[in-house]
N, CA, C and O of each residue as an XYZ file, in Angstrom:
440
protein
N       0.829     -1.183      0.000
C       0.000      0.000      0.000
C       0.883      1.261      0.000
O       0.625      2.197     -0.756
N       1.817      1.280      0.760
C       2.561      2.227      1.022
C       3.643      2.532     -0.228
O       3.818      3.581     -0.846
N       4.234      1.365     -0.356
C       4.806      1.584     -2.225
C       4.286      1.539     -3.171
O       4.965      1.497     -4.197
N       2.790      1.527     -3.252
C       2.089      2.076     -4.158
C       1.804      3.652     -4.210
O       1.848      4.387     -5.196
N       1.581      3.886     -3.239
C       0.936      5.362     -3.158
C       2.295      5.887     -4.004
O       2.113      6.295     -5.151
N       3.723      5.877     -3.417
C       4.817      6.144     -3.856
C       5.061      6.337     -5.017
O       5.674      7.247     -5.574
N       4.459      5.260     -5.470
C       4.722      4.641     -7.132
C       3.622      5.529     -8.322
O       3.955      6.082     -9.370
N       2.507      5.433     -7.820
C       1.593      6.494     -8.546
C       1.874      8.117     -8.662
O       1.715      8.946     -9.558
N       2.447      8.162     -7.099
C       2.727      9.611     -7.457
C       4.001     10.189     -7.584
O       4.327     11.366     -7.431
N       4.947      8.823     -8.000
C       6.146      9.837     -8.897
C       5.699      9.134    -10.425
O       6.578      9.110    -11.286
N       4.394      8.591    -10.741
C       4.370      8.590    -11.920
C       3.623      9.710    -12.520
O       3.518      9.991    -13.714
N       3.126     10.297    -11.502
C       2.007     11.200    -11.645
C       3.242     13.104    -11.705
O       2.923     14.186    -12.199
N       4.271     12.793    -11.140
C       5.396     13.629    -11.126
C       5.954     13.703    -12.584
O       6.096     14.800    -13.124
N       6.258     12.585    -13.196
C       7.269     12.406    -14.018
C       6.200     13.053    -15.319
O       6.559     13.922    -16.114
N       4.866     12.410    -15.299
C       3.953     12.609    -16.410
C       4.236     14.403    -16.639
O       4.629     14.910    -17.690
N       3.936     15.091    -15.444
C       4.028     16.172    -15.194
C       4.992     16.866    -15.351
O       4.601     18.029    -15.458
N       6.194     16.789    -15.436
C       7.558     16.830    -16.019
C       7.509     16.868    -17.858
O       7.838     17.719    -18.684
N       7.112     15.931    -17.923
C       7.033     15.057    -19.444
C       5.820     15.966    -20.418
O       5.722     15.895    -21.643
N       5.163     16.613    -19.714
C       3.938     17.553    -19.832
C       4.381     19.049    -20.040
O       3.829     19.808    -20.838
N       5.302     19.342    -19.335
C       6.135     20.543    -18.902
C       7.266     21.296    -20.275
O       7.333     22.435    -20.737
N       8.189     19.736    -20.639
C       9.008     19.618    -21.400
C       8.387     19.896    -22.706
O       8.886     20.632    -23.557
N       7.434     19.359    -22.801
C       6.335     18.716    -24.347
C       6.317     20.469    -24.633
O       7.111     20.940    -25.447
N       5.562     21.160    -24.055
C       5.309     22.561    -23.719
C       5.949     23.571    -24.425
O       5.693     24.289    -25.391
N       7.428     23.296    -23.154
C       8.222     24.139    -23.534
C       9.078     24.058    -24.950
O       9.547     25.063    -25.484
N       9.195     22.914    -25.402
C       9.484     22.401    -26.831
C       8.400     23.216    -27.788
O       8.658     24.302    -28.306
N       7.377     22.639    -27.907
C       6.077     23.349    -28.461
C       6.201     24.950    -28.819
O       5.904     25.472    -29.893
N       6.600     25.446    -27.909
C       6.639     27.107    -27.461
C       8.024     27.713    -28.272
O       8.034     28.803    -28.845
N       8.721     27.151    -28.229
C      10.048     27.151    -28.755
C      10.265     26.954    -30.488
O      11.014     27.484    -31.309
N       9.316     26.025    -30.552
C       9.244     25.522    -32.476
C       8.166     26.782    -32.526
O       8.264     27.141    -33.699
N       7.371     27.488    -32.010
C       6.172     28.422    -32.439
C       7.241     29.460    -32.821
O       7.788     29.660    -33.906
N       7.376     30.015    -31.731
C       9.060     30.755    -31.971
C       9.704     30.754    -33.057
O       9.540     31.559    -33.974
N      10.538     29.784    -33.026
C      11.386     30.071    -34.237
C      10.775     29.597    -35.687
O      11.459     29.480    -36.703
N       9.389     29.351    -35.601
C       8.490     29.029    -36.808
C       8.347     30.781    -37.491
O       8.286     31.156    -38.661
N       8.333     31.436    -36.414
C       8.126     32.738    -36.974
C       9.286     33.591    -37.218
O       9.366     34.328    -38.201
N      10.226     33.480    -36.278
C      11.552     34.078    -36.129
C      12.352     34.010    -37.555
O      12.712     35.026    -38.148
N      12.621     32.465    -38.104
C      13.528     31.960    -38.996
C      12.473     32.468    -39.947
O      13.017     33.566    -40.067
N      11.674     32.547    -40.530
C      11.390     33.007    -41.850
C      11.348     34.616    -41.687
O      11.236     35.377    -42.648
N      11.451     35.024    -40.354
C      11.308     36.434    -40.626
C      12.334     37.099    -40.889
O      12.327     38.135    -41.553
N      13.979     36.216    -40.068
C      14.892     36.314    -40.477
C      15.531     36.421    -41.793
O      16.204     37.377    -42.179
N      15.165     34.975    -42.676
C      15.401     35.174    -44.275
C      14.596     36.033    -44.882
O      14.923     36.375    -46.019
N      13.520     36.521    -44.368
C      12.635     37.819    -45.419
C      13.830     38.980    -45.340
O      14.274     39.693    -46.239
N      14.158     38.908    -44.032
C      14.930     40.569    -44.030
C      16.412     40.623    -45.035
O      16.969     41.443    -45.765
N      16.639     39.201    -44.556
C      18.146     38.978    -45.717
C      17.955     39.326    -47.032
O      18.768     40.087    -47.556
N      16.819     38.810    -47.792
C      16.505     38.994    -49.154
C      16.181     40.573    -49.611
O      16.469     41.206    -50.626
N      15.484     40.898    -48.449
C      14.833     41.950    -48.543
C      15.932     43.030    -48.504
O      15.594     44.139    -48.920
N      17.428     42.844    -47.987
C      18.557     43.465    -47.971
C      19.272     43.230    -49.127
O      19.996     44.059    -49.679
N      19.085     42.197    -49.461
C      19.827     42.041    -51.406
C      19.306     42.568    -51.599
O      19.474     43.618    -50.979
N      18.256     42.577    -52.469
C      17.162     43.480    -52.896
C      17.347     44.621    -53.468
O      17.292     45.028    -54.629
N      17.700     45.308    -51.914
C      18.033     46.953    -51.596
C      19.274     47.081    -52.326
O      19.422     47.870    -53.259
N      20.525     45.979    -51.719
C      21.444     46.258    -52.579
C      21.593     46.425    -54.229
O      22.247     47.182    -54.946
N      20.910     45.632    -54.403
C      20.959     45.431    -55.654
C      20.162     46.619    -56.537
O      20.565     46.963    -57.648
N      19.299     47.041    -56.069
C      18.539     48.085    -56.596
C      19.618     49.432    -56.408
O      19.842     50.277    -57.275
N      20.179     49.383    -55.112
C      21.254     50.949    -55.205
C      22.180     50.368    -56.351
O      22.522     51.272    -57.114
N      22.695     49.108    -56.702
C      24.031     48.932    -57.284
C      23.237     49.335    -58.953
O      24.047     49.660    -59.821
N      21.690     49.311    -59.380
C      21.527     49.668    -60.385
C      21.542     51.116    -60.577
O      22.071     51.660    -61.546
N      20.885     51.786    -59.527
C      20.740     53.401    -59.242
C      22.320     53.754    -59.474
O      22.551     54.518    -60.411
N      23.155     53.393    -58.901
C      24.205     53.926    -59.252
C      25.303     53.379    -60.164
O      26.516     53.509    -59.997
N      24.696     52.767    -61.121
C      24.901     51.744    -62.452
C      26.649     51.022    -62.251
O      27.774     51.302    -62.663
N      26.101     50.107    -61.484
C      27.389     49.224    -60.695
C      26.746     47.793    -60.998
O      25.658     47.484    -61.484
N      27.608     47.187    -60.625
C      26.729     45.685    -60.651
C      26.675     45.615    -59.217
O      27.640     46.018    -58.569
N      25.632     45.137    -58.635
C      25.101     44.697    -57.427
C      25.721     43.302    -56.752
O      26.275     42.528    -57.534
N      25.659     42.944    -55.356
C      26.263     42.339    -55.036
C      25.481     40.422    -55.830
O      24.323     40.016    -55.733
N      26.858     39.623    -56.614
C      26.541     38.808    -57.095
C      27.440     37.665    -57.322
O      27.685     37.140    -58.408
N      27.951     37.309    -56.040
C      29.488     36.988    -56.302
C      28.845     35.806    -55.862
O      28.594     35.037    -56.789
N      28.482     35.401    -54.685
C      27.742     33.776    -54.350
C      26.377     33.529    -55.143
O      25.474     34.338    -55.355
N      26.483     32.082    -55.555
C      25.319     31.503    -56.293
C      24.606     32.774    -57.508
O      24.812     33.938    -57.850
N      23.648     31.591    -57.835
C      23.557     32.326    -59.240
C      22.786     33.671    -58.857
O      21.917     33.915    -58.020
N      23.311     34.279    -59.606
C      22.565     35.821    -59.388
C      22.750     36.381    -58.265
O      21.969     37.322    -58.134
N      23.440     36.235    -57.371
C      23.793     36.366    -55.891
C      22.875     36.103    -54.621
O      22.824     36.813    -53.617
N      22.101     34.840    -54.890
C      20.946     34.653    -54.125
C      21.885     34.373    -52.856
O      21.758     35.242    -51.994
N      22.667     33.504    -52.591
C      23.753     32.865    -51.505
C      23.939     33.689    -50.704
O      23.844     33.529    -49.487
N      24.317     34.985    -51.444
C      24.949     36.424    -50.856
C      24.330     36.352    -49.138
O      25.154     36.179    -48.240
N      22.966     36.486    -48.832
C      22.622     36.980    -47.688
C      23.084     35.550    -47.228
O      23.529     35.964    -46.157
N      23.310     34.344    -47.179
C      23.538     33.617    -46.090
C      25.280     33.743    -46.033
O      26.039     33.201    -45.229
N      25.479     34.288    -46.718
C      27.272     33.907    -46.404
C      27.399     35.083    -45.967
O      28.515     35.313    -45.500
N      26.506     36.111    -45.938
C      26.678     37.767    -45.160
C      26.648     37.153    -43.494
O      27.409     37.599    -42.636
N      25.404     35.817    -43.165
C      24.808     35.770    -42.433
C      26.171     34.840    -42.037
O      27.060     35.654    -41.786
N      26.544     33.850    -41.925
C      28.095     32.777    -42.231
C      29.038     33.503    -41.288
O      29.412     33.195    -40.156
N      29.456     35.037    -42.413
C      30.468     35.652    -42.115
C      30.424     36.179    -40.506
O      31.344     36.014    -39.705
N      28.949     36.953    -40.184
C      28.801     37.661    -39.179
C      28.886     36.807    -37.818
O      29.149     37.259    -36.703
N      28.586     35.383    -38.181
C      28.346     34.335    -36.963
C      29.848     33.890    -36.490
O      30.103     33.483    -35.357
N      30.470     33.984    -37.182
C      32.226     33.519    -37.244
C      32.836     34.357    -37.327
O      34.002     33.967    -37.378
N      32.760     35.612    -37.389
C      33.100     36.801    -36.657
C      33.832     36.699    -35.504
O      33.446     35.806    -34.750
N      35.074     37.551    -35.022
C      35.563     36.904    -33.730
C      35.754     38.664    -33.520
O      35.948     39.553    -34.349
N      35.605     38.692    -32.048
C      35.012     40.026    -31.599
C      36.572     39.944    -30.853
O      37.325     39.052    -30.463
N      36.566     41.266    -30.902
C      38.294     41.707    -30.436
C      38.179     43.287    -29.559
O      37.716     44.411    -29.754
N      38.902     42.554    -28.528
C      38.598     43.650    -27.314
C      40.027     43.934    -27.071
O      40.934     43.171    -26.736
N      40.026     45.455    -27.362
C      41.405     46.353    -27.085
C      41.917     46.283    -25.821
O      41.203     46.684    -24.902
N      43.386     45.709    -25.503
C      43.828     45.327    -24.700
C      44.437     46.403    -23.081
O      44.977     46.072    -22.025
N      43.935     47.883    -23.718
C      43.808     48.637    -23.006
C      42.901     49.481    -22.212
O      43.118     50.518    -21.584
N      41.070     48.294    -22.520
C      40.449     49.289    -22.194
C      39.559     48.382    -21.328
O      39.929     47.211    -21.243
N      38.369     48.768    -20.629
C      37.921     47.851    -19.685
C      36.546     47.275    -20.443
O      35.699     47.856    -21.121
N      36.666     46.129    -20.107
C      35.888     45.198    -21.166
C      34.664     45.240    -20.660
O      33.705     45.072    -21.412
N      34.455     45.508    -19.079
C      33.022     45.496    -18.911
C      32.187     46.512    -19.412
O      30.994     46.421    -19.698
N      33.264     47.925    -19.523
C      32.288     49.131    -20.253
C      32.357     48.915    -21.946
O      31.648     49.508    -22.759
N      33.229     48.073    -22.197
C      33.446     47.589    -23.997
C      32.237     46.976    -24.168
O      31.519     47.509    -25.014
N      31.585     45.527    -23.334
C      30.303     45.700    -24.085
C      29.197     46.147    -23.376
O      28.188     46.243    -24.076
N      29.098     46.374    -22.507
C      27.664     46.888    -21.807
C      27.655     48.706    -22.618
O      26.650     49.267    -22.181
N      28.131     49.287    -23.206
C      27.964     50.524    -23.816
C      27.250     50.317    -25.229
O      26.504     51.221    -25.605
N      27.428     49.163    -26.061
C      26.219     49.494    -26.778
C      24.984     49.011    -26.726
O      24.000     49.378    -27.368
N      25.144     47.627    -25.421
C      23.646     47.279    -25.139
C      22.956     48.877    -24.292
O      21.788     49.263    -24.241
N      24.057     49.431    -23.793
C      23.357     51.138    -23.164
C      22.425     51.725    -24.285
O      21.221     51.966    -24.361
N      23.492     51.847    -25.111
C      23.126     52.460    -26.016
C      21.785     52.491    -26.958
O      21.123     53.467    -27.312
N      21.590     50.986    -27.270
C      20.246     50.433    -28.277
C      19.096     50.752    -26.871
O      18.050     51.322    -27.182
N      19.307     50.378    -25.339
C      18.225     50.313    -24.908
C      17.909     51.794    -24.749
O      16.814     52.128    -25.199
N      18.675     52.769    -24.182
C      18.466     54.478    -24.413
C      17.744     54.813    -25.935
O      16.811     55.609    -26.043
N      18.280     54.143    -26.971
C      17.493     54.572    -28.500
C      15.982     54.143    -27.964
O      15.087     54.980    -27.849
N      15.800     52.686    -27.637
C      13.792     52.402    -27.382
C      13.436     52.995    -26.288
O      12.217     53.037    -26.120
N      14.019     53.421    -25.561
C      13.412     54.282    -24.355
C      12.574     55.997    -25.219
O      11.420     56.425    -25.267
N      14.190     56.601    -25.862
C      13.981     57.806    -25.871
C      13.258     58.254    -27.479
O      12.962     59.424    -27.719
């Protein structure tokens, strides 16, 4: 009797756990269901632009990856992720990056 009660209610725990997880997974794919395509709209939507100034100012536009330069925004996107951030060895790193997270949150404030 007594290792039953036990037994039901860490199954009744674990379900609840397992319920929890399911959730937060769920919540997470909604997320980036919207995030990741909103992401590649803006990439394209930045060729685009480029490409339209590189005609305005009768240049060829950026077209160096894949055909017609479709590639372009993910190897923009490639480059920026592998990026290696370099902090001047004379200055104090905690005001190196907390000054432009200052900065962007002062721009939505003001």
């Amino acid at each position: 009797m007594f290792f039953k009660f036990y037994h039901t209610l860490l199954i009744t725990f674990l379900l609840l756990k397992l319920k929890m997880i399911i959730l937060i997974i769920c919540t997470v794919l909604k997320i980036l269901a919207i995030v990741i395509p909103l992401l590649i709209s803006v990439a394209y939507f930045t060729i685009a632009e480029r490409k339209i100034m590189g005609i305005i100012q009768r240049r060829k536009g950026p077209n160096v990856i894949g055909y017609l330069g479709l590639l372009q925004p993910l190897a923009d996107g490639l480059k920026l992720f592998v990026k290696e951030t370099i902090f001047p060895s004379n200055s104090n790193i905690i005001i190196f990056l907390i000054a432009p997270m200052l900065t962007f949150i002062l721009s939505l404030i003001g």
